[in-house]
C-alpha positions as CSV (number, residue, x, y, z in Angstrom):
1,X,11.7,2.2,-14.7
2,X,13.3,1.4,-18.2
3,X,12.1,4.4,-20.4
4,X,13.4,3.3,-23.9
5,X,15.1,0.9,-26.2
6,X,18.5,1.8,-25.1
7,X,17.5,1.2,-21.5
8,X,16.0,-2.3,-22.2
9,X,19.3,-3.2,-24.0
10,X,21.2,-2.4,-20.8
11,X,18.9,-4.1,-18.5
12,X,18.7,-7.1,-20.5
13,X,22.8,-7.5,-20.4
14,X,22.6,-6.8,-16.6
15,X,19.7,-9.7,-15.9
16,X,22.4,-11.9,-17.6
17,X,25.2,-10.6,-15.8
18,X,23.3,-11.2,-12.7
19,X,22.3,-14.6,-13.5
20,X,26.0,-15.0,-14.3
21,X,27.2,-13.5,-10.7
22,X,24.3,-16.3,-9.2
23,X,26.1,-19.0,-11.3
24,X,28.9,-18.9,-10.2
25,X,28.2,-17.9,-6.7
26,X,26.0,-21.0,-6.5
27,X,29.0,-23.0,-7.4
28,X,30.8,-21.8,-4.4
29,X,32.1,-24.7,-2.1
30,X,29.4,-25.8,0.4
31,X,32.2,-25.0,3.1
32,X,31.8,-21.5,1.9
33,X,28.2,-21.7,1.8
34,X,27.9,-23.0,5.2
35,X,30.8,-21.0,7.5
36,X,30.6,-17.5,5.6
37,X,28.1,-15.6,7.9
38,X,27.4,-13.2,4.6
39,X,27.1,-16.1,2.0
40,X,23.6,-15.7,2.4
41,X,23.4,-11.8,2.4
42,X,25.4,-11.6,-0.6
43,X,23.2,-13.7,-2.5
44,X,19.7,-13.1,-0.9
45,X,21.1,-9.3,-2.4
46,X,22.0,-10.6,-6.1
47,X,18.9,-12.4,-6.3
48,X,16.9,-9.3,-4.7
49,X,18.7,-7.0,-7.7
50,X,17.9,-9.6,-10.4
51,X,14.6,-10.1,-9.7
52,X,14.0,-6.0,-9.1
53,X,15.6,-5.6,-13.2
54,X,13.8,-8.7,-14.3
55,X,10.4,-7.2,-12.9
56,X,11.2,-4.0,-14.8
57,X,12.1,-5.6,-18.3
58,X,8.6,-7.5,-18.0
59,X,7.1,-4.4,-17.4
60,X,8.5,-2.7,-20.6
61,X,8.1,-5.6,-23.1
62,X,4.3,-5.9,-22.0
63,X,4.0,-2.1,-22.3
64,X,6.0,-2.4,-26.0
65,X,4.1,-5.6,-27.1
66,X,0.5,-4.2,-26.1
67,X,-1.7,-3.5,-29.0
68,X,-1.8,0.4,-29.7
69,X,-5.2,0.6,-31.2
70,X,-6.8,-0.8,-27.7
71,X,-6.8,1.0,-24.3
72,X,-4.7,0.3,-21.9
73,X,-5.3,0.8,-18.2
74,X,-2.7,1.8,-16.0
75,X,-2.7,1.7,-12.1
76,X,-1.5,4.5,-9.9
77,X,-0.5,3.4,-6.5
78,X,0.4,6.9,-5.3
79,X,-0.1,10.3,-7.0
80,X,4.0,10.9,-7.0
81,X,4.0,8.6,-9.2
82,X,2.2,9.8,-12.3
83,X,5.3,11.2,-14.3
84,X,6.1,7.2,-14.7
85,X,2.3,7.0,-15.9
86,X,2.5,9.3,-18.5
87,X,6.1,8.0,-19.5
88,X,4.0,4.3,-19.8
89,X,1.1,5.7,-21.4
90,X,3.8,7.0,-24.0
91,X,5.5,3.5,-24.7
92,X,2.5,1.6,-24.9
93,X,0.6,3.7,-27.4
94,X,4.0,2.9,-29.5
95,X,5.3,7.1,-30.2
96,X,8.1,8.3,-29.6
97,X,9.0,11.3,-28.0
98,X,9.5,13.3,-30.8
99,X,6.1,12.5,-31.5
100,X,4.7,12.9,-28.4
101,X,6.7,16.6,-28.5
102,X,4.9,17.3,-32.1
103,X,1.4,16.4,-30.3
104,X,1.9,17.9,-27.4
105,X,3.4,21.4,-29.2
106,X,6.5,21.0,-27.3
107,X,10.0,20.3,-28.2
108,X,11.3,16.8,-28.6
109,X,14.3,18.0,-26.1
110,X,11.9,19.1,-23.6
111,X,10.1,15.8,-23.6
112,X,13.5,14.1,-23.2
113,X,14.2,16.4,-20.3
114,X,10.9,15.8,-18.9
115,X,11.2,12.2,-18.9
116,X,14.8,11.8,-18.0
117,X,13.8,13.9,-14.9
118,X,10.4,12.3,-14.4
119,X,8.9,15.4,-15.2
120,X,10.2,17.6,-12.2
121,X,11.1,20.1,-14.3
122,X,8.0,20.9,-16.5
123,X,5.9,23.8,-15.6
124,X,2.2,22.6,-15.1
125,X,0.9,24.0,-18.8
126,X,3.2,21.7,-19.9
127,X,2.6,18.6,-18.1
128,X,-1.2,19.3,-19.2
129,X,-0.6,19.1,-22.7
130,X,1.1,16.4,-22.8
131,X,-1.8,14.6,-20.5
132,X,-3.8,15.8,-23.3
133,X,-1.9,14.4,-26.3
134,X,-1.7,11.0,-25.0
135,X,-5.6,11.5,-24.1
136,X,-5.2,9.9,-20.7
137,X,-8.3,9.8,-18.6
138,X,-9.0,9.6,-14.7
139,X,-11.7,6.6,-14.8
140,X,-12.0,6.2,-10.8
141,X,-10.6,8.4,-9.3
142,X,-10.5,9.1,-5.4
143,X,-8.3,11.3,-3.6
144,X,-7.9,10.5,0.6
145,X,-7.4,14.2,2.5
146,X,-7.0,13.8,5.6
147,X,-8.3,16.9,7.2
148,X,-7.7,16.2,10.6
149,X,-3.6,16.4,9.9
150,X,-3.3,19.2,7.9
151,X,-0.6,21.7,9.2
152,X,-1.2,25.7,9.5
């Protein structure tokens, strides 16, 4: 997941070097093509990495180019994966972490921490207020427990 501007820049120079790698790989020989057993590998596995970074740069720009004064809604697919919420919920409303941190009454190096570590590290107050200071609501909300394989 691209977190910030830095990480866009990075990701944008690796699409190009990977559509750069595919370029040139493409221009192979078709001898090559056709007699190297991993031709295909190789490049079913550049393609595979380009189109992973290329999924994730379209995910930041629409996140940075969505309007900040409407709601956005944002999908969880699996309750580990709410630190990566909150971290989208951050870049879409446009603030940065120091001003999330100021919101929040946290530090801007424990937000930094938080999200470089996908919030492992902060304590649950913690993760609350910063929930709170980007308001983010549960709109439909359903939890699956499946009683019959819980473990004693």
């Amino acid at each position: 997941m691209i977190k910030n501007q830095r990480q866009y820049d990075y990701s944008q120079e690796l699409v190009r070097q990977f559509e750069s790698d595919l370029s040139v790989y493409d221009a192979q020989d078709e001898d090559i093509k056709k007699n190297d057993c991993w031709w295909k590998i190789k490049r079913d596995s550049l393609q595979s990495h380009l189109n992973a970074l290329k999924a994730e740069v379209a995910e930041y720009e629409t996140l940075i180019n969505h309007d900040d004064r409407t709601p956005i809604v944002l999908k969880l697919d699996d309750i580990k994966n709410i630190p990566q919420l909150i971290i989208k919920a951050r870049i879409a409303a446009n603030i940065s972490q120091k001003q999330l941190a100021d919101i929040a009454g946290l530090t801007e190096e424990k937000i930094i921490e938080y999200e470089d570590k996908d919030y492992q590290t902060a304590s649950l107050i913690d993760f609350l207020f910063v929930l709170d200071a980007l308001n983010i609501k549960l709109q439909k909300g359903e939890f699956l427990v499946p009683l019959d394989t819980l473990r004693m």
